[in-house]
Residue frames as qw, qx, qy, qz and C-alpha x, y, z in Angstrom:
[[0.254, 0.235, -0.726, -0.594, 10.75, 46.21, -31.07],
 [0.823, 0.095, 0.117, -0.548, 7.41, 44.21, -31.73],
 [0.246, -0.443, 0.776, 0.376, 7.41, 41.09, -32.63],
 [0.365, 0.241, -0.443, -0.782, 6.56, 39.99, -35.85],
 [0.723, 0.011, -0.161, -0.672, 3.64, 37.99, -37.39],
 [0.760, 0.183, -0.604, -0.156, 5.19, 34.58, -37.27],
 [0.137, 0.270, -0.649, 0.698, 6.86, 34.84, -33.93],
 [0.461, -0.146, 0.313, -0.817, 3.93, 36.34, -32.64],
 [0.819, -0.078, -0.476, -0.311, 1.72, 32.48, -34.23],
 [0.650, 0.163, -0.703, 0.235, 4.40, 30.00, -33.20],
 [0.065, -0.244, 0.578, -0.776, 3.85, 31.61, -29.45],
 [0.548, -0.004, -0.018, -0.836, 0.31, 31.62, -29.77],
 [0.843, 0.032, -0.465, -0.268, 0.33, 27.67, -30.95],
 [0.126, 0.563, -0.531, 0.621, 2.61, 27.20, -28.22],
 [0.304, -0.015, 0.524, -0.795, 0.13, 28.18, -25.65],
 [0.736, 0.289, -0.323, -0.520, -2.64, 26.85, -27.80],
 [0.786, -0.052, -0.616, -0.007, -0.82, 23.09, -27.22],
 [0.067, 0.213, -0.696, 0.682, 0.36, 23.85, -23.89],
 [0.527, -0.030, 0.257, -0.810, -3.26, 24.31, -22.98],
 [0.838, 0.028, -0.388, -0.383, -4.46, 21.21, -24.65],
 [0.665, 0.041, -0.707, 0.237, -2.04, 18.82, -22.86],
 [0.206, -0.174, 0.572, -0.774, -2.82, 20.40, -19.74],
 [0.785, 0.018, -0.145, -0.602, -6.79, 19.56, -20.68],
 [0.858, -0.008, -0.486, -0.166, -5.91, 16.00, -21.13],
 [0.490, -0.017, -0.834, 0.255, -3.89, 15.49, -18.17],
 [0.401, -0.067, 0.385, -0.828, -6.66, 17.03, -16.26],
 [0.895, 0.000, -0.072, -0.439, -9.05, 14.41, -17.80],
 [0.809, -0.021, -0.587, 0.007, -6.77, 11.60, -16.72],
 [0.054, -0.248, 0.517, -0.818, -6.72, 13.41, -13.23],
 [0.764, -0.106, 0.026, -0.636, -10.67, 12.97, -13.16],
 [0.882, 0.118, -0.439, -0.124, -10.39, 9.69, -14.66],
 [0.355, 0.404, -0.701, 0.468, -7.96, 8.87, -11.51],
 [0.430, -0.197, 0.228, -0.851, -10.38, 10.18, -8.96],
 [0.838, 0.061, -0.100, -0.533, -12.49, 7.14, -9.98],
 [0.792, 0.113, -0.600, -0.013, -10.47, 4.36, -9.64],
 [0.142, 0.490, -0.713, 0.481, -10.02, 2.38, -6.94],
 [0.281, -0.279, -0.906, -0.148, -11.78, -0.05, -4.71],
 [0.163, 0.458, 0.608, -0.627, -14.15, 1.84, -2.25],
 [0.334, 0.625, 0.646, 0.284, -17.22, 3.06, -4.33],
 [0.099, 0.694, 0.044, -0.711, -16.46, 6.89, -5.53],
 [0.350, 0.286, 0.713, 0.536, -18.46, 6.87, -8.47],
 [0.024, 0.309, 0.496, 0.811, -20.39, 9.48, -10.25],
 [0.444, -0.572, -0.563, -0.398, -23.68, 8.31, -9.65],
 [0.710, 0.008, -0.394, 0.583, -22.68, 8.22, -6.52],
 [0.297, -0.219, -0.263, 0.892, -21.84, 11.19, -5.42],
 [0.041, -0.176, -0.337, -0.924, -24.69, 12.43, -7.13],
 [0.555, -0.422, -0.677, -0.238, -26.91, 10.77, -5.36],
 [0.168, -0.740, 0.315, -0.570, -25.14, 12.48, -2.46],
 [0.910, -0.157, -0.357, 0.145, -23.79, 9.13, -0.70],
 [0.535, -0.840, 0.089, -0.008, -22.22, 10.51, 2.42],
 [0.717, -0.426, 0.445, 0.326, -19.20, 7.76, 2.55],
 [0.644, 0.538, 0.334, 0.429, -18.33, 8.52, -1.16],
 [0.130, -0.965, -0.133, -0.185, -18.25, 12.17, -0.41],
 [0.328, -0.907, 0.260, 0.059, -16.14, 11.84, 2.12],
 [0.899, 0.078, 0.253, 0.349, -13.45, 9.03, 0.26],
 [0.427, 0.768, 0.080, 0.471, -13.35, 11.84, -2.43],
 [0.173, -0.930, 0.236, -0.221, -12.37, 14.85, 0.06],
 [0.623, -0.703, 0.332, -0.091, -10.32, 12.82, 2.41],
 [0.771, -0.314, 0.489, 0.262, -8.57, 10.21, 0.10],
 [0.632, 0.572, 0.456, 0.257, -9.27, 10.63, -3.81],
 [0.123, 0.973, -0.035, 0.191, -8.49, 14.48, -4.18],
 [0.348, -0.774, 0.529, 0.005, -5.16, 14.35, -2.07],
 [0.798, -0.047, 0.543, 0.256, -3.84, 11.19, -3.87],
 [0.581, 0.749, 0.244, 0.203, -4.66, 12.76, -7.37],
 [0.267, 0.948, -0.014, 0.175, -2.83, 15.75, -6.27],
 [0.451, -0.650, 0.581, 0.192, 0.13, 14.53, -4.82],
 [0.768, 0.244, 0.493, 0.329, 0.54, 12.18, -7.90],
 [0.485, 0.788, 0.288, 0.248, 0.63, 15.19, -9.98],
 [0.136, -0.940, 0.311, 0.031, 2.63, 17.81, -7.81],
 [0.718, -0.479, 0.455, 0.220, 5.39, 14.78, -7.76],
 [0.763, 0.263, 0.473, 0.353, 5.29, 13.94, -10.92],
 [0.348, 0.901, 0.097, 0.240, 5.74, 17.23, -12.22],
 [0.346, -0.856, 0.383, 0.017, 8.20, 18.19, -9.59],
 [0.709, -0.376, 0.521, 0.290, 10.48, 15.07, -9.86],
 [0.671, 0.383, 0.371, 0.516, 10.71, 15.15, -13.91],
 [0.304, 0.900, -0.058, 0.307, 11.74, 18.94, -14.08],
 [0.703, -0.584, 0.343, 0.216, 13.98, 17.84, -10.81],
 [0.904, 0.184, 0.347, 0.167, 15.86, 15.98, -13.95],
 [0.621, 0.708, 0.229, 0.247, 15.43, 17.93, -16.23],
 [0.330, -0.931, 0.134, -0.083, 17.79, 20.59, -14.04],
 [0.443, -0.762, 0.464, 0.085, 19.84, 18.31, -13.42],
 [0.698, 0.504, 0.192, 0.472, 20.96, 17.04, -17.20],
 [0.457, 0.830, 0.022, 0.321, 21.74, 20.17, -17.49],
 [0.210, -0.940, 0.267, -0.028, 23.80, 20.80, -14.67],
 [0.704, -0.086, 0.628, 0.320, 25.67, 17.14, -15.26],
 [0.225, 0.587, -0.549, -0.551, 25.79, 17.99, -18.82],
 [0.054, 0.021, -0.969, -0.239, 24.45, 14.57, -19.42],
 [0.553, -0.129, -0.299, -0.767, 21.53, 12.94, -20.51],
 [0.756, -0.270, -0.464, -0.374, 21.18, 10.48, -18.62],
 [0.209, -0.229, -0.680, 0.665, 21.40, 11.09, -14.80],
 [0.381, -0.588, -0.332, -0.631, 18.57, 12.19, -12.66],
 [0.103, -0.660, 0.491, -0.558, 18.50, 12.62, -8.88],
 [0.946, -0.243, 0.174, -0.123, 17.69, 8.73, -8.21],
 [0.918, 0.308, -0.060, 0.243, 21.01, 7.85, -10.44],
 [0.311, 0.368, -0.490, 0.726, 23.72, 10.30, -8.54],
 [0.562, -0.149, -0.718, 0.382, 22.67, 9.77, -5.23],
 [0.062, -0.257, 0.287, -0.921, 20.67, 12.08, -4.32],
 [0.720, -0.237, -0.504, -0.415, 17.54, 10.32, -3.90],
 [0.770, 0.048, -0.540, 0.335, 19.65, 7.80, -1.68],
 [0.275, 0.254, -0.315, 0.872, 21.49, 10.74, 0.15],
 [0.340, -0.345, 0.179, -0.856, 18.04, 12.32, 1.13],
 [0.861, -0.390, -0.270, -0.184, 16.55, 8.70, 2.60],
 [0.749, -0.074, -0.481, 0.450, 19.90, 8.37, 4.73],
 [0.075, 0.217, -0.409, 0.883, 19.34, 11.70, 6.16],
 [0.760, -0.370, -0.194, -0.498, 15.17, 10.77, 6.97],
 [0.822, 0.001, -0.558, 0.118, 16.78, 7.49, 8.30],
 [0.395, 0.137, -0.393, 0.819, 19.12, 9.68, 10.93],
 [0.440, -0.378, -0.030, -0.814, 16.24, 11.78, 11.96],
 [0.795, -0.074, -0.529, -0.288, 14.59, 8.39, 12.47],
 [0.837, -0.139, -0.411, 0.333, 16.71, 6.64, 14.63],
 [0.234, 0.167, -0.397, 0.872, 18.45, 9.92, 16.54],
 [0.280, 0.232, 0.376, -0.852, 14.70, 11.73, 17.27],
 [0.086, -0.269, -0.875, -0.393, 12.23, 9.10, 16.01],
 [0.015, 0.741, 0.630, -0.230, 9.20, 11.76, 17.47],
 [0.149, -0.277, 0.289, 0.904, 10.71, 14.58, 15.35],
 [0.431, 0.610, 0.331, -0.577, 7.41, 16.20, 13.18],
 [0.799, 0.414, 0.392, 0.193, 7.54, 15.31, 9.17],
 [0.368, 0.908, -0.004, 0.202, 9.12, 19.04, 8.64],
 [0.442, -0.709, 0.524, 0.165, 12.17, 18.46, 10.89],
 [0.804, 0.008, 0.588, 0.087, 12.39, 15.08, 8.89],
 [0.440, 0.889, 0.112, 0.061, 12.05, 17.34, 5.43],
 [0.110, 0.928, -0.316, 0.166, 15.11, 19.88, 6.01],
 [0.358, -0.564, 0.711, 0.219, 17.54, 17.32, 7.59],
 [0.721, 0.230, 0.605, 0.249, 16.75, 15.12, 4.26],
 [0.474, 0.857, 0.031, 0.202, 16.93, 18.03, 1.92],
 [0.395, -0.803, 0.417, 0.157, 20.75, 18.90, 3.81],
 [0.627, -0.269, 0.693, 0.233, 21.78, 15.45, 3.12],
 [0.667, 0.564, 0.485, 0.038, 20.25, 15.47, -0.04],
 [0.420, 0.898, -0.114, 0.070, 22.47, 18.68, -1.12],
 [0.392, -0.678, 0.621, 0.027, 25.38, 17.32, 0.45],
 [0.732, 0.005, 0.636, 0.244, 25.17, 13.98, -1.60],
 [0.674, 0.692, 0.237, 0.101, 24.63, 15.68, -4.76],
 [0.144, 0.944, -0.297, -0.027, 27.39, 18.24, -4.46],
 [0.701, -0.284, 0.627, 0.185, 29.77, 14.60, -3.69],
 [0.718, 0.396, 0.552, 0.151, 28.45, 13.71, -6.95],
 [0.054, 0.989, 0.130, -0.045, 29.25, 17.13, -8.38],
 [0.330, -0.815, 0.475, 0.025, 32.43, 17.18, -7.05],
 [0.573, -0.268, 0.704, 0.323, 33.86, 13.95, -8.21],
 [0.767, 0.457, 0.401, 0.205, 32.31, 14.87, -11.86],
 [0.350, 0.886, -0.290, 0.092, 34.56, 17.64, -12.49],
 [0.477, -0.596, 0.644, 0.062, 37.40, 15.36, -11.35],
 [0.860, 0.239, 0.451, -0.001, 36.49, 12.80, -14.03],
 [0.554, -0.180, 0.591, 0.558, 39.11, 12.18, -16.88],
 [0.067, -0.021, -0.446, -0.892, 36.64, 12.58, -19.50],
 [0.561, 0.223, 0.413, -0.682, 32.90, 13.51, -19.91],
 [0.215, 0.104, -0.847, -0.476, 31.54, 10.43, -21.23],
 [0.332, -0.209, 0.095, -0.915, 28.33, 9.91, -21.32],
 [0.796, -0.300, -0.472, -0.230, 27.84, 6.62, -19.94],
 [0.458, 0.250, -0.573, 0.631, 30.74, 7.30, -17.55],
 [0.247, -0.417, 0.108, -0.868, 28.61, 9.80, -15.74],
 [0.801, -0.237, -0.135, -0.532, 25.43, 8.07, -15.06],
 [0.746, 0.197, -0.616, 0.160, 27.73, 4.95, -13.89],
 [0.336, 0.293, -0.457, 0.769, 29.33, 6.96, -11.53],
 [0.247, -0.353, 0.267, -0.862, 26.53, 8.01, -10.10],
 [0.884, -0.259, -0.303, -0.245, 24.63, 4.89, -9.87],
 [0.498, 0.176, -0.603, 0.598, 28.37, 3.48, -8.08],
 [0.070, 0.254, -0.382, 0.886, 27.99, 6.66, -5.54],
 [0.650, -0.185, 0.028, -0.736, 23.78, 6.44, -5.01],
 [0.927, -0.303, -0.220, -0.039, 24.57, 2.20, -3.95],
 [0.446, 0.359, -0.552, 0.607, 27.08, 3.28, -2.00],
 [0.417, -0.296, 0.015, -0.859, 24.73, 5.47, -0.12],
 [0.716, -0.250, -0.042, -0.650, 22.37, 2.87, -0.06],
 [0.786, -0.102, -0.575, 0.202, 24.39, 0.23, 1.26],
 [0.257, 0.195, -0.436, 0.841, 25.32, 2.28, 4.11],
 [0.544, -0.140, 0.182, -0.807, 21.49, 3.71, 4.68],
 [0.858, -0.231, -0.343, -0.306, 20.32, -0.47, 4.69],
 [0.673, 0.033, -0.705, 0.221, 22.91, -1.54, 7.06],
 [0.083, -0.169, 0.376, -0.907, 22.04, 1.00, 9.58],
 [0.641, -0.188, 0.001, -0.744, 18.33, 0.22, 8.94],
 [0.708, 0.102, -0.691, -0.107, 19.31, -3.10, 9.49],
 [0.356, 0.041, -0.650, 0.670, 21.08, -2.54, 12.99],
 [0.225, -0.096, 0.313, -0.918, 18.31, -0.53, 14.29],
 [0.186, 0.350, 0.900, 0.180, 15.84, -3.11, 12.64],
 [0.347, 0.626, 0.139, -0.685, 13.88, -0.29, 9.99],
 [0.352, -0.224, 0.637, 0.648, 14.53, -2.14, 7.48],
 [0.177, 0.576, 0.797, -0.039, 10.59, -2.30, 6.71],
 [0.061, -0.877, -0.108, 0.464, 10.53, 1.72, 7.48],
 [0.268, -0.414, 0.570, 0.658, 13.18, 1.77, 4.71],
 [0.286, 0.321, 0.870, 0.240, 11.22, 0.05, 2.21],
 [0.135, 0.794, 0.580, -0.123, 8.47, 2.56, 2.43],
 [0.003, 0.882, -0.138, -0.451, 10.72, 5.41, 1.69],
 [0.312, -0.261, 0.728, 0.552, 12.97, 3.32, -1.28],
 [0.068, 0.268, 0.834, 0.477, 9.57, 2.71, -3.21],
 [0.121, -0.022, 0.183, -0.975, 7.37, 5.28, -4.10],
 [0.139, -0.393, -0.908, -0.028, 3.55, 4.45, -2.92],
 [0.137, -0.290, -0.156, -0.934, 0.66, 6.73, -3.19],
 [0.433, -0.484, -0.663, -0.373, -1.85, 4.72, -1.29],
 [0.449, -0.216, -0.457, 0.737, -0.81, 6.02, 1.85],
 [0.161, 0.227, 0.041, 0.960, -1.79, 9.57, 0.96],
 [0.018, -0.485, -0.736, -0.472, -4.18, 11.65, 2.64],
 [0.080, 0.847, 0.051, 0.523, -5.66, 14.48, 3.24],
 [0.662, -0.713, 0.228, 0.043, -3.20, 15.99, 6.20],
 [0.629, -0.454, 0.517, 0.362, -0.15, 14.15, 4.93],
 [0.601, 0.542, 0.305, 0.502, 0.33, 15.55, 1.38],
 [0.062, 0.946, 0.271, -0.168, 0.47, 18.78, 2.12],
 [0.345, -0.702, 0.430, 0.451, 3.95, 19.59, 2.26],
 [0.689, 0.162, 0.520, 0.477, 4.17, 18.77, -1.64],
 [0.291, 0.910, 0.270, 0.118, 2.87, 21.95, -2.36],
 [0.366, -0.743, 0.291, 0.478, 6.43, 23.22, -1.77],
 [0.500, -0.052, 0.615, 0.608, 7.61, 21.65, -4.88],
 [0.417, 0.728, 0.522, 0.154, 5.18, 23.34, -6.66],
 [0.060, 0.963, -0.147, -0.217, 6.51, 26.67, -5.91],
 [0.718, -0.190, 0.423, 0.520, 10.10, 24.73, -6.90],
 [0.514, 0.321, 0.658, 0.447, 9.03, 23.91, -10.11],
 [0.184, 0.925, 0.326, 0.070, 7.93, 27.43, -10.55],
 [0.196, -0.873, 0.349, 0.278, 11.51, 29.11, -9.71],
 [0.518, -0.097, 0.678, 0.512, 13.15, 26.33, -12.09],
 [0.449, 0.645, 0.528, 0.322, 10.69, 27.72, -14.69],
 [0.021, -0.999, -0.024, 0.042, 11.92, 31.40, -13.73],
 [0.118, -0.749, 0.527, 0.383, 15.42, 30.78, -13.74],
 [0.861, 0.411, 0.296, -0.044, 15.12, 28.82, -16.85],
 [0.605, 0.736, -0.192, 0.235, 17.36, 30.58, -19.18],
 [0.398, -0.764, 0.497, -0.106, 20.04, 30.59, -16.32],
 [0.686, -0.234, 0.684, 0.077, 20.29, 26.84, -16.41],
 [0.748, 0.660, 0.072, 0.009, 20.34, 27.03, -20.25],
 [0.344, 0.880, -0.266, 0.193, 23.01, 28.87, -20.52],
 [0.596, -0.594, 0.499, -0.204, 24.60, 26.80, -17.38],
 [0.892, 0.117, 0.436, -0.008, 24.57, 23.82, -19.47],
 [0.699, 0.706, -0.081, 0.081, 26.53, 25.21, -22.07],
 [0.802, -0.019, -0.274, 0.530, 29.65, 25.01, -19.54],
 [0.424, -0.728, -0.304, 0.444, 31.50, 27.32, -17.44],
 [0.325, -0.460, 0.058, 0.825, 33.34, 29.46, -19.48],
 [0.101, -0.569, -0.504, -0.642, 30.21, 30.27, -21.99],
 [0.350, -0.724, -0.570, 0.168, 28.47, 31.09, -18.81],
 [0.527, -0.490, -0.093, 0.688, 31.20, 33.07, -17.40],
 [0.308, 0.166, 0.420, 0.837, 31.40, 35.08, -21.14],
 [0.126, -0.622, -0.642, -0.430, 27.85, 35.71, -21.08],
 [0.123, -0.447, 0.266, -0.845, 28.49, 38.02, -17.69],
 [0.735, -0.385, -0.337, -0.444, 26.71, 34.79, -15.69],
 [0.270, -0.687, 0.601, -0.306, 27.52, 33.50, -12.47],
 [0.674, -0.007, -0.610, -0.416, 28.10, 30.13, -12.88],
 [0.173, 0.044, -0.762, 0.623, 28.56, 29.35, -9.23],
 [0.426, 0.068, 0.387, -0.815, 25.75, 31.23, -7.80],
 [0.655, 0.152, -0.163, -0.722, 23.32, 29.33, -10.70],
 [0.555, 0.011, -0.817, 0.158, 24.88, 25.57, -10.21],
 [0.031, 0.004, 0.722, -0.691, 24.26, 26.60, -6.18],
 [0.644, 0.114, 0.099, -0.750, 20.38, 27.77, -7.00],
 [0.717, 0.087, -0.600, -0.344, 20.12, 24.35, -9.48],
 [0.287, 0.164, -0.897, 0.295, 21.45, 22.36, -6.50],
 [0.083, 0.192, 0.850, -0.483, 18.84, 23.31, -3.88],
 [0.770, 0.254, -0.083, -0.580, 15.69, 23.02, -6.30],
 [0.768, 0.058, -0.625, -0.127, 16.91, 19.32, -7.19],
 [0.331, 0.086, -0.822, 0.455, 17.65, 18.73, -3.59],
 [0.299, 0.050, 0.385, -0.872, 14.58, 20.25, -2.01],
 [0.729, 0.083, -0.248, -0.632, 12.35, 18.56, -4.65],
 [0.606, 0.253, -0.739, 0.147, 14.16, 15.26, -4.20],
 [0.111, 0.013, 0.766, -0.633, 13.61, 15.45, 0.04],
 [0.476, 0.249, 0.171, -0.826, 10.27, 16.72, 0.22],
 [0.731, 0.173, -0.398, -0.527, 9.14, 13.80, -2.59],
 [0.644, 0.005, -0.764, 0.052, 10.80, 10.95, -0.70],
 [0.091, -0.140, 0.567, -0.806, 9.99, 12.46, 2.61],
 [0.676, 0.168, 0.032, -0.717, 6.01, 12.03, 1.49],
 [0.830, 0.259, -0.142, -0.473, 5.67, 9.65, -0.91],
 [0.850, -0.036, 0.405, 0.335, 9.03, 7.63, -1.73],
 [0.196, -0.318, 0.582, 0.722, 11.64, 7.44, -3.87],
 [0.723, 0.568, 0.378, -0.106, 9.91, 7.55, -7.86],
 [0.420, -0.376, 0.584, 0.583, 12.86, 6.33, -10.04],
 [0.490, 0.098, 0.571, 0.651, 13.54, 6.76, -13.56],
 [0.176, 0.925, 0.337, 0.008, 10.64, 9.80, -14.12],
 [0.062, -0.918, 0.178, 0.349, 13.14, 12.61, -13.85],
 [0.580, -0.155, 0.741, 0.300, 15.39, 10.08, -15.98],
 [0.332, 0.371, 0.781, 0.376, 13.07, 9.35, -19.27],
 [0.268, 0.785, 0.542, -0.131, 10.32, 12.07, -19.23],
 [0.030, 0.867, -0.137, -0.478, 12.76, 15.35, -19.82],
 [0.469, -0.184, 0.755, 0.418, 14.47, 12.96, -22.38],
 [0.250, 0.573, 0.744, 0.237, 11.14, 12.93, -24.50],
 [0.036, 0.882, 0.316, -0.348, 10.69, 16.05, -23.85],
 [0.423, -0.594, 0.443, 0.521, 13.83, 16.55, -25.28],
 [0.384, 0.137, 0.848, 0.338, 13.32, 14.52, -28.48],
 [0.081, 0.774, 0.625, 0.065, 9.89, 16.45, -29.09],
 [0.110, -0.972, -0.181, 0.099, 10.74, 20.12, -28.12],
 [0.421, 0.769, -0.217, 0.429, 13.94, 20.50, -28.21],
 [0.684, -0.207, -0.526, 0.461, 16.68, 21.77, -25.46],
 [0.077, -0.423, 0.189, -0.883, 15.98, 25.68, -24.78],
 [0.271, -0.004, -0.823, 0.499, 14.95, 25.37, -20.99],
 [0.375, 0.202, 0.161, -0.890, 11.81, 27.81, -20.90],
 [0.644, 0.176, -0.419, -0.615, 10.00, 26.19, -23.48],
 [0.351, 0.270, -0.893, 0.080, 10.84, 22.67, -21.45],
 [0.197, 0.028, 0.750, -0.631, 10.05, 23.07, -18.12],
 [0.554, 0.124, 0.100, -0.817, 6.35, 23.13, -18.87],
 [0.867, 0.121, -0.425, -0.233, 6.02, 20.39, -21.43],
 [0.362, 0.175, -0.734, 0.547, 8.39, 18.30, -18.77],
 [0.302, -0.102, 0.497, -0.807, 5.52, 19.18, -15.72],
 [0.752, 0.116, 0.047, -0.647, 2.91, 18.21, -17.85],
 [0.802, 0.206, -0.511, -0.231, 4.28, 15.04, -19.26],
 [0.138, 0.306, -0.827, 0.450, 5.65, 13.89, -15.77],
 [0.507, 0.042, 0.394, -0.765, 2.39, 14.70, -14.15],
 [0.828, 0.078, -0.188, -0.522, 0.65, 12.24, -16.95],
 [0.326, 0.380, -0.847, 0.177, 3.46, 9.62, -16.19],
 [0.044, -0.318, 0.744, -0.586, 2.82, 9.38, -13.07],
 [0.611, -0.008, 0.248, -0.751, -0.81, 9.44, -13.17],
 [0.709, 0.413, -0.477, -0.316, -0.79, 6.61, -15.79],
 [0.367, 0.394, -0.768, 0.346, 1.30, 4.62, -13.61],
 [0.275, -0.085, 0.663, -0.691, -0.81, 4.99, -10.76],
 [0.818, 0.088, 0.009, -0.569, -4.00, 4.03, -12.42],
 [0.786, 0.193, -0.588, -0.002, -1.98, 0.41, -13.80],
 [0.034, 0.358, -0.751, 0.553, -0.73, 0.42, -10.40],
 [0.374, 0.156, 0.664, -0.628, -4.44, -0.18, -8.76],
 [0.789, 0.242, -0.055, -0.561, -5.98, -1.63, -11.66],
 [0.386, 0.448, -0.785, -0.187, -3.27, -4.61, -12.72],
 [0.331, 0.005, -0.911, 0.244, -4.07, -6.62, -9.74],
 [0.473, -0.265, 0.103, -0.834, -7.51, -5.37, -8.18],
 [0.234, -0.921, -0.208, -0.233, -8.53, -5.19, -5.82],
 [0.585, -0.731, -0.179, 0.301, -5.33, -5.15, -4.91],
 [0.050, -0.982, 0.101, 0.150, -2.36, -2.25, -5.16],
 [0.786, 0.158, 0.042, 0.596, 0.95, -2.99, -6.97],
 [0.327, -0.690, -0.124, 0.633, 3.16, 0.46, -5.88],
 [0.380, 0.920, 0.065, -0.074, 3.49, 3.00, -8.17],
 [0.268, -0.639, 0.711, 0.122, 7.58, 2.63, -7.73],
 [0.543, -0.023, 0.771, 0.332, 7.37, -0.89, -9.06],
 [0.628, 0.686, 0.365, 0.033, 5.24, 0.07, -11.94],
 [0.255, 0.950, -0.143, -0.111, 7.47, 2.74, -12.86],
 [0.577, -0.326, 0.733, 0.150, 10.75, 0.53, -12.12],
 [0.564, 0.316, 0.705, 0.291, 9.61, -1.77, -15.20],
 [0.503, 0.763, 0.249, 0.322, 8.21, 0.88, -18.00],
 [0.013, -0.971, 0.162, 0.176, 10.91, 3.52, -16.89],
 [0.449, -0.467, 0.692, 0.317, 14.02, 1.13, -17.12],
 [0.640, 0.508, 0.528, 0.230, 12.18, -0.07, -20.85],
 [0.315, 0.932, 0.141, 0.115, 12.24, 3.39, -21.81],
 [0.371, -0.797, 0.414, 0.238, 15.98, 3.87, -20.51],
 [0.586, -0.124, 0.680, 0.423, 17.19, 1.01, -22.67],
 [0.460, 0.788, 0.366, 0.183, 15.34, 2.67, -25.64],
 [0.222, -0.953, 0.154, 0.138, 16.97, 5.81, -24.65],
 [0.546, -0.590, 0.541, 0.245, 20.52, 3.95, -24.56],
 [0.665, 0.184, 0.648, 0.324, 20.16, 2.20, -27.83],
 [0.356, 0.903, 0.229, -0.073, 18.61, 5.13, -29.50],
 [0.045, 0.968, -0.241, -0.056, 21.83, 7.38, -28.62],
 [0.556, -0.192, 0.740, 0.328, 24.33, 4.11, -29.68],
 [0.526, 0.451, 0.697, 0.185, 22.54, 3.85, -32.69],
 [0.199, 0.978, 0.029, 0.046, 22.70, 7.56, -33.35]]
C-alpha cells in the first residue's frame, strides 16, 4: 500500500527539520573548533600558520568530535533506559551504572595498572552491566512503581557504588585518578585517545535500529509478550547498549551527568514518545548540549578551563528541578 499525500509531507518535514538541526549543530561544532586559548583562528590557518594547523588536526578536531559522539551517545544511553525503567527520570549516572563502570576501570587500575585503555573498556562495560542489571533486579522487586521511588533508588544504589569505588581509591591512594574519571573533562582529548568513541557511534546506531523494540518494551512485559516480542532477549540487547555506551564514555572522557537525564526528557516534551522518531532528535540535541557546555566551560573563566562535568552538574540539575516541578504540577 502507498502511502498517502499527508503521510508522505509530515515525513518529508520530518527530514526537512531533522536536517536543519543537524546544520546548526554543525555550525556550533565549527564555532567550537575556534575557541580556546592557543591561536586556531581563521585567518590563521589561512595564512597557513604551521602551529595552528597542527592544534586543529591534533587537538581541535578530536575534542569537537568526542564532545559530539558523547553527547549523542550518552543522551540516547537515557533515553533507552526510561524506557526500560519505565520512568522518566533515571539515566545511567542515577542507577549506578555510571558508578558501576568507574569501579570496574578502578579494579583494572589497581590489579594491572599497565593494562591498554581497551582491556580497561570491557572490564568497565562488565561491571557496568552487572550494576545495572542490580538496579534492574531490585526494580521489579519494588512495592510500587513510583516515579520518584525509582530514581531514589537508584541514586541510593549508584552512592553505594561510589562509596565503595572512593574508599578503595582511597587505600590505594587514586583518589586524584578517581576524580578524573567522576567528572567529565574534554581538555584532555586528543588525537590518539578519542578514538575508541567511535564505538558508541555504531551504539547509537543499533538503538536507532532496534527502536520500535524498545517502544514496545516500555509498554511492559505482558504487551510485549502479546505482541509475539521477546521481552527478555530486548531488555538484554537495551542493557548492553546502555552499558557499553556508559564504559566506553567514562573510560575516555568521564562521567557526564544529568545529559542522558534532561535531554530525552525535552525531547520528550517536543516530539513525543514513539522511539524511532526520538533517537535522532535525542543525538542531535545531546550533541548541542554538550557542545554548548563545553564552549561555557572554556570561555567562563579564560584563559582558564572550568570541566565540562561541572558545567553540566549546575544547568542539568536546574533543568531536573524544572522537570520535577513540571510533572508535580501536572
Amino acid at each position: 500500500m502507498r502511502p498517502t499525500a499527508p503521510a508522505s509531507r509530515n515525513r518529508t518535514g520530518e527530514t526537512a527539520r531533522l536536517v536543519a538541526a543537524a546544520a546548526v549543530v554543525l555550525v556550533i561544532a565549527v564555532g567550537s573548533i575556534f575557541v580556546g586559548v592557543s591561536d586556531v583562528s581563521l585567518p590563521a590557518l589561512l595564512a597557513n600558520d604551521a602551529g595552528a594547523w597542527e592544534i586543529f588536526w591534533v587537538s581541535r578536531v578530536p575534542r569537537t568530535l568526542a564532545v559530539v559522539l558523547a553527547g549523542m551517545a550518552v543522551a540516547v544511553a537515557g533515553l533507552i533506559m526510561q524506557l526500560m525503567a519505565r520512568n522518566r527520570f533515571v539515566e545511567p549516572s542515577t542507577v549506578g551504572t555510571v558508578e558501576s563502570a568507574t569501579l570496574g576501570i578502578l579494579v583494572v587500575t589497581v590489579l594491572a595498572p599497565d593494562s591498554p585503555i581497551l582491556t580497561k573498556m570491557l572490564v568497565a562495560s562488565v561491571f557496568a552491566i552487572l550494576g545495572t542489571a542490580l538496579f534492574l533486579a531490585i526494580l521489579r522487586r519494588l512495592p510500587a512503581r513510583n516515579t520518584l521511588l525509582i530514581p531514589l533508588v537508584g541514586i541510593m544504589l549508584g552512592g553505594v557504588i561510589a562509596a565503595v569505588t572512593t574508599f578503595f581509591a582511597y587505600r590505594f591512594d587514586l583518589l586524584q585518578t578517581l576524580s578524573n574519571w567522576m567528572i567529565g573533562d574534554f581538555s584532555g582529548v586528543l588525537r590518539g585517545r578519542y578514538e575508541l568513541l567511535w564505538i558508541v557511534a555504531v551504539l547509537v546506531l543499533a538503538g536507532l535500529f532496534a527502536a520500535d523494540r524498545f517502544t514496545v518494551a516500555g509498554m511492559g512485559q505482558d504487551f510485549t509478550t502479546n505482541l509475539g516480542l521477546n521481552y527478555a532477549r530486548t531488555m538484554r540487547l537495551g542493557l548492553m547498549i546502555v552499558s557499553l555506551i556508559s564504559a566506553v564514555v567514562v573510560t575516555t572522557v568521564g562521567a557526564v551527568p544529568f545529559l542522558g537525564l534532561v535531554v530525552p526528557n525535552i525531547v520528550s516534551l517536543l516530539f513525543g514518545d514513539n522511539l524511532r522518531r526520538a533517537v535522532p532528535w535525542t543525538a542531535l540535541f545531546g550533541a548541542a548540549f554538550v557542545l554548548l557546555c563545553d564552549i561555557i566551560g572554556r570561555t567562563i573563566r579564560f584563559p582558564y578551563e572550568v570541566p565540562v562535568g561541572m558545567v553540566m552538574s549546575v544547568l542539568g540539575a536546574i533543568l531536573f528541578l524544572f522537570l520535577l516541578l513540571r510533572k508535580h504540577n501536572a
